[in-house]
N, C-alpha and C positions, 0 to 999 in steps of 0.2 A: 629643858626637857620638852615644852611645849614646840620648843623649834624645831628639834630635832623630829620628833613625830611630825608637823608640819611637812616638815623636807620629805622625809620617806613616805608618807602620803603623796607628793605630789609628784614624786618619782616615781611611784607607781601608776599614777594616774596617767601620766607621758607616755609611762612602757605600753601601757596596756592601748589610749588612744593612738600612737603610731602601731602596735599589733594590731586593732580590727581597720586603720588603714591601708594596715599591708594585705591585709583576706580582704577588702573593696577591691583591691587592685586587681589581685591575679583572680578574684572572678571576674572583672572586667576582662579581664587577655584572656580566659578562657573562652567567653562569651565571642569574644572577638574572631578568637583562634577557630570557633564551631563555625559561625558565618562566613569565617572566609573562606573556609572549606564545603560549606554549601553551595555559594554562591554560585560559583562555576554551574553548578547542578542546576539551580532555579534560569538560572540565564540561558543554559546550551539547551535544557532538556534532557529525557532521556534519551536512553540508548534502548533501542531496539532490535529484535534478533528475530531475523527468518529462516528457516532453512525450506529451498526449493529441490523437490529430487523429483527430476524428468525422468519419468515413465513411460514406458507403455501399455494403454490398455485397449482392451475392447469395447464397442459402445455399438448402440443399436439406435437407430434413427430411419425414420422414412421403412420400414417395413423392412431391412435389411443391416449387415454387420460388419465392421472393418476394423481394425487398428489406428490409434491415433495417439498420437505425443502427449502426451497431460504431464503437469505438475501436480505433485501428491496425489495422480489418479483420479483428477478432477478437472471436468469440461464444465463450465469457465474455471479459470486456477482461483487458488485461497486471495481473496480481500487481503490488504495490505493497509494496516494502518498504524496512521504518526498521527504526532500532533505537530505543529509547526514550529521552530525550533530544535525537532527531535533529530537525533542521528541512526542514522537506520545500516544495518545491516544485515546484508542476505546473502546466504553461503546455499550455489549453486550446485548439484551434483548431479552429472549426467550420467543417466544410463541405459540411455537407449544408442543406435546405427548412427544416428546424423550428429555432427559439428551444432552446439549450441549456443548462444547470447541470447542476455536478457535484454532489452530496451526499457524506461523507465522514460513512459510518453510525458514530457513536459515538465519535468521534474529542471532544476534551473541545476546545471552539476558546476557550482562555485568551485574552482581548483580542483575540483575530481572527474576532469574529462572520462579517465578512465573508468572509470564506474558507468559513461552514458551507456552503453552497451553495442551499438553498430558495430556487427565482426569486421572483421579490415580493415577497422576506417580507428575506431577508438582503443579497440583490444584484439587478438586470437581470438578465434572463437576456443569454446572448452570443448574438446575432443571428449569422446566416448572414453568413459571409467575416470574421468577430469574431472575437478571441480573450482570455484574460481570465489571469490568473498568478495560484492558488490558491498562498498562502504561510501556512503553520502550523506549530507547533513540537509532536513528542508528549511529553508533560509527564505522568510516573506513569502509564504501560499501556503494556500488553505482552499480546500473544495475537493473537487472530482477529479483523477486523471487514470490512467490507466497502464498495466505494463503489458507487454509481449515478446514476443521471441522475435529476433533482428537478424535473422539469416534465413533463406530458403523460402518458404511458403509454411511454414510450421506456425507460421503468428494466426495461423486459420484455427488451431482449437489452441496453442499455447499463450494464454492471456487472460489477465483479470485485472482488477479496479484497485487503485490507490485512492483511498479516504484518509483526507488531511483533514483534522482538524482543530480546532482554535486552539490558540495556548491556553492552561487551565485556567480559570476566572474572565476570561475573554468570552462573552454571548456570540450565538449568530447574528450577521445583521438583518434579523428576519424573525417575524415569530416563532417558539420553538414549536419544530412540525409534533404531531403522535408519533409517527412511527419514520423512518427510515428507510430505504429501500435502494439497493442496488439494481439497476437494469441494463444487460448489455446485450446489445444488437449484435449477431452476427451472419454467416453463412454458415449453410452446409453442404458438401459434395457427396453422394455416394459413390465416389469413387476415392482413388488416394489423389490429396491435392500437389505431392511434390511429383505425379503424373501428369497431372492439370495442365502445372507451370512448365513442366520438362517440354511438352508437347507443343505448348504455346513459344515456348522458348526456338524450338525447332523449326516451326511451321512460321515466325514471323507473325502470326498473327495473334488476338486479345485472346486470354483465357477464355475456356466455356465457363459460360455464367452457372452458380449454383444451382443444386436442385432444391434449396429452400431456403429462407430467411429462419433465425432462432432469435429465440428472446430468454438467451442465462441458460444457452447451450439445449436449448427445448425447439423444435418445431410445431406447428399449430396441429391440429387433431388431423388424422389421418381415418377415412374406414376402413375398416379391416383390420388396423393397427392396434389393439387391443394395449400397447404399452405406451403408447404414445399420447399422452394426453395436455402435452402442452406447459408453460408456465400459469399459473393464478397465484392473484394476490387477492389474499380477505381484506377487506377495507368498511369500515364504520363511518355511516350515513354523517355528515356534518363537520367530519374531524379532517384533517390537515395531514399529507400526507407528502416528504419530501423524495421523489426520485433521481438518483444518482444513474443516470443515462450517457452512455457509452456508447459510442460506433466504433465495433472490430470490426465491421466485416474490412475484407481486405482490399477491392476495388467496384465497390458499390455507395452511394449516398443513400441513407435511410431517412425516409420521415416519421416521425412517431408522432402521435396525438391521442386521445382517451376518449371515446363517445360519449361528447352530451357534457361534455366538460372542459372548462380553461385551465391552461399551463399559465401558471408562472417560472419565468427561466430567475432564481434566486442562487446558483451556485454555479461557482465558475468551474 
């Protein structure tokens, strides 16, 4: 008697130790089965979505008013930001008169030539009522670069800033600033600039030079200009302050500096 009980006691005691080795196991393979399906995820990045729709609007500068090319209706166009690693895509729609391409200044296009943007050379340009999906991944960089439109003279107000930055738990290699700050240099015509180039184009000789310099699509104060009052930035006595500085103009060099104060150049 006392055997038999013995045996089925230890029988059970087998069944039941191989059952909670069997529940260790496939939570293992579950566990496994979760990571391996993140992983991709933690490695490549996200995925990013823009969507660009070239417009036209009207803007006033210099005491007078014209039509110009913008992205979402905005002189400079909308900031663009990844983190490094990320895969990005922007779905282009044109709707204005001219043939469009984006450019994506300095971006490294690993097997996606087509995505650089130069019309002729890497893609068609997108025809009026076209639209086109600019798809890249940023592979090693991180900082400042910039995008604009790659045909014509339209990169004169069609353009704004790509902010790349670090993969997550990855610091700058700098102390972290207060604040942030995008800053982009460009020109302004008061006339239309695909006139500009047409003219220059004709006559053999260099564009006329701008009627002004902008700092984030602003010209400095004007009198009499009642609208015109320039870019400012508020900045607090003592604190650290990183500028993301851009040269669009289109065939000018700018120098930029701050009265009464040093640059440090910390981002590529």
């Amino acid at each position: 008697m006392r055997l038999t009980i013995n045996l089925t006691h230890t029988h059970r005691h087998t069944q039941t130790y191989h059952r909670t080795k069997l529940m260790k196991m496939e939570s293992w393979v579950r566990a496994l089965m979760v990571i391996g399906f993140l992983f991709p995820l933690l490695v490549q990045g996200r995925v990013r979505h823009y969507k660009f729709n070239v417009v036209t609007k009207n803007a006033n500068r210099l005491c007078s008013s014209k039509p110009i090319v913008t992205v979402n209706g905005r002189f400079p166009g909308p900031t663009l930001y990844a983190r490094e690693g990320d895969n990005v895509l922007v779905k282009v729609v044109n709707h204005v008169k001219y043939n469009i391409s984006i450019h994506w200044h300095g971006i490294r296009q690993l097997r996606t030539g087509w995505a650089d943007g130069p019309a002729y050379i890497t893609q068609c340009p997108i025809q009026p009522g076209q639209n086109y999906v600019y798809n890249f991944t940023i592979t090693g960089q991180r900082g400042t670069l910039f995008w604009h439109a790659h045909i014509l003279w339209l990169r004169a107000t069609v353009h704004g800033a790509i902010v790349i930055l670090p993969k997550l738990g990855v610091p700058y290699p700098f102390p972290k600033p207060h604040m942030e700050q995008v800053v982009i240099l460009g020109e302004w015509w008061k006339s239309d600039t695909e006139t500009v180039i047409n003219q220059a184009m004709k006559s053999g000789l260099a564009p006329n030079i701008s009627d002004a310099h902008t700092i984030n699509g602003h010209p400095g104060r004007i009198l009499g200009c009642q609208t015109q009052g320039g870019f400012q930035l508020s900045v607090e006595k003592g604190k650290s302050y990183m500028l993301r500085i851009i040269n669009a103009a289109l065939n000018e060099e700018l120098f930029f500096k701050i009265a009464s104060h040093q640059l440090m150049v910390a981002d590529g």
